[in-house]
N, C-alpha and C positions, 0 to 999 in steps of 0.2 A: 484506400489504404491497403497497402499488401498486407498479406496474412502472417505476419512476424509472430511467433511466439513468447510470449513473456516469462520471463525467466523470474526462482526464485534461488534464495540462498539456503544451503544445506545448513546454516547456522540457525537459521530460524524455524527448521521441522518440528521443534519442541511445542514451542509459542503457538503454530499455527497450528497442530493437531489438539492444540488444548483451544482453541478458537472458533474454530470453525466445526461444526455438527459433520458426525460420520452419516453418511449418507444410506447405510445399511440401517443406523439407530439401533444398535445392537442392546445400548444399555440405557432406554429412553432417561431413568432419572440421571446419567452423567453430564449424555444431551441436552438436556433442559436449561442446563449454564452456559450453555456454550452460545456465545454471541453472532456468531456470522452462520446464516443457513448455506453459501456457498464461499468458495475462497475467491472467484473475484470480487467480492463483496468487503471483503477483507482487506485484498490485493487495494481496492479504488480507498474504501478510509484508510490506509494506510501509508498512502500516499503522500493524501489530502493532508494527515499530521505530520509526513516528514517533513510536507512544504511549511506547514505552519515552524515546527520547530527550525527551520532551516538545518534540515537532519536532510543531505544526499549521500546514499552510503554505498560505493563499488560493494558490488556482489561478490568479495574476497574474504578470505580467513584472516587469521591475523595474524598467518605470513607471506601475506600479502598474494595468496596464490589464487586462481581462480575458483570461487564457493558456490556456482550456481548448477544446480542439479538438472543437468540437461533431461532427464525423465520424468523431472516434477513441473515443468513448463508449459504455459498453457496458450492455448489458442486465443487469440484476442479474437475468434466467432463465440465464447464462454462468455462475453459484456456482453450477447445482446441481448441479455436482460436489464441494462440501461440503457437506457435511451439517449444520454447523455456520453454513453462513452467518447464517441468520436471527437465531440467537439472537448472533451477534457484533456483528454491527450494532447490535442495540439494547443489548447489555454496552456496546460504547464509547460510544453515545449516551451510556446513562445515567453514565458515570463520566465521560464529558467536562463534561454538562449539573452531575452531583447533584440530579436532579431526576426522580422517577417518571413526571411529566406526558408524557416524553419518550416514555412508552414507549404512550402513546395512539394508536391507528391511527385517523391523521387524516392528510390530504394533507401539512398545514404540519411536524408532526412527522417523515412521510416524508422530506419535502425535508432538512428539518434534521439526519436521520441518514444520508441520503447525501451530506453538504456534509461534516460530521463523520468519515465516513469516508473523505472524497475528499481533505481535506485534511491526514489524518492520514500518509494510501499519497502525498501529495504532498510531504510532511517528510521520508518514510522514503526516497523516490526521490533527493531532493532530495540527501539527506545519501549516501547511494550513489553518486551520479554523482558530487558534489562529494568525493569522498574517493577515486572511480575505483575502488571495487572490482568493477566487473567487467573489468577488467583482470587479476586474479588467477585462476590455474586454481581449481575448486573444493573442494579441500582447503585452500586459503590463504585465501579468499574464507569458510568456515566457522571459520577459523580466528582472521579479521579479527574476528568477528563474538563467536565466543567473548570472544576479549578485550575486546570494546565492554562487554560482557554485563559481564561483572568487573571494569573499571573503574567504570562505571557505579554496580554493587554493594557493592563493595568484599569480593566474595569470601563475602558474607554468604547464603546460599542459603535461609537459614530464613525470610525475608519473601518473601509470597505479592504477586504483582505479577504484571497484566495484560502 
């Protein structure tokens, strides 16, 4: 996989600075709430719930202009603390696409399953901030999250979903 950067949206600095732990830990007790120890940690469930929600969101403002913070973008060498990333990128490729072609290692492909997944971790942010659960300590914030999960479902746990 080429080394394409993943890009995020200036809309969402708010959400994801209340998210994700400062890495200095300047003020351990604000730390202590903050749910993600890194922002690709963030970046992959956030994804995962745009897919669920069927939230894919262009990295744009809302006028329509381009919102993604070319200095806030990161290296997809930043996943390999999952072991898992590679093959996720190309699962949601291919289930967003339905299209094997997607899973071709070519540049255009590349681009197209980090747009894919930028804009999936950009629905999932989206819908976070806009709903404010990082507002909730993280028992309530898993909790929130739970019941998204079961509404969504309707309690049905026997269908297998990305």
């Amino acid at each position: 996989m080429c080394a394409k950067r993943i890009p995020r949206s200036e809309t969402q600095s708010e959400a994801i600075a209340k998210l994700v732990r400062d890495k200095q830990g300047n003020d351990k007790e604000k730390e202590k709430n903050k749910f993600f120890s890194e922002y690709w940690e963030l970046l992959l469930f956030s994804s995962a719930l745009g897919y669920h929600l069927g939230s894919s969101l262009p990295l744009t403002d809302d006028d329509g202009n381009d919102d993604a913070e070319s200095g806030k973008a990161i290296d997809q060498e930043s996943f390999k603390g999952c072991s898992d990333w590679p093959g996720y990128i190309y699962l949601l490729s291919l289930v967003k696409t339905n299209d094997s072609d997607c899973l071709n290692d070519t540049e255009d492909n590349d681009h197209s399953r980090v747009q894919i997944f930028s804009e999936y971790a950009n629905g999932g942010l989206d819908y976070i901030r806009r709903e404010a659960y990082f507002e909730y300590d993280p028992l309530e914030f898993a909790q929130k999250l739970m019941d998204l999960s079961s509404e969504e479902n309707g309690d049905d746990i026997g269908e297998l979903r990305l």
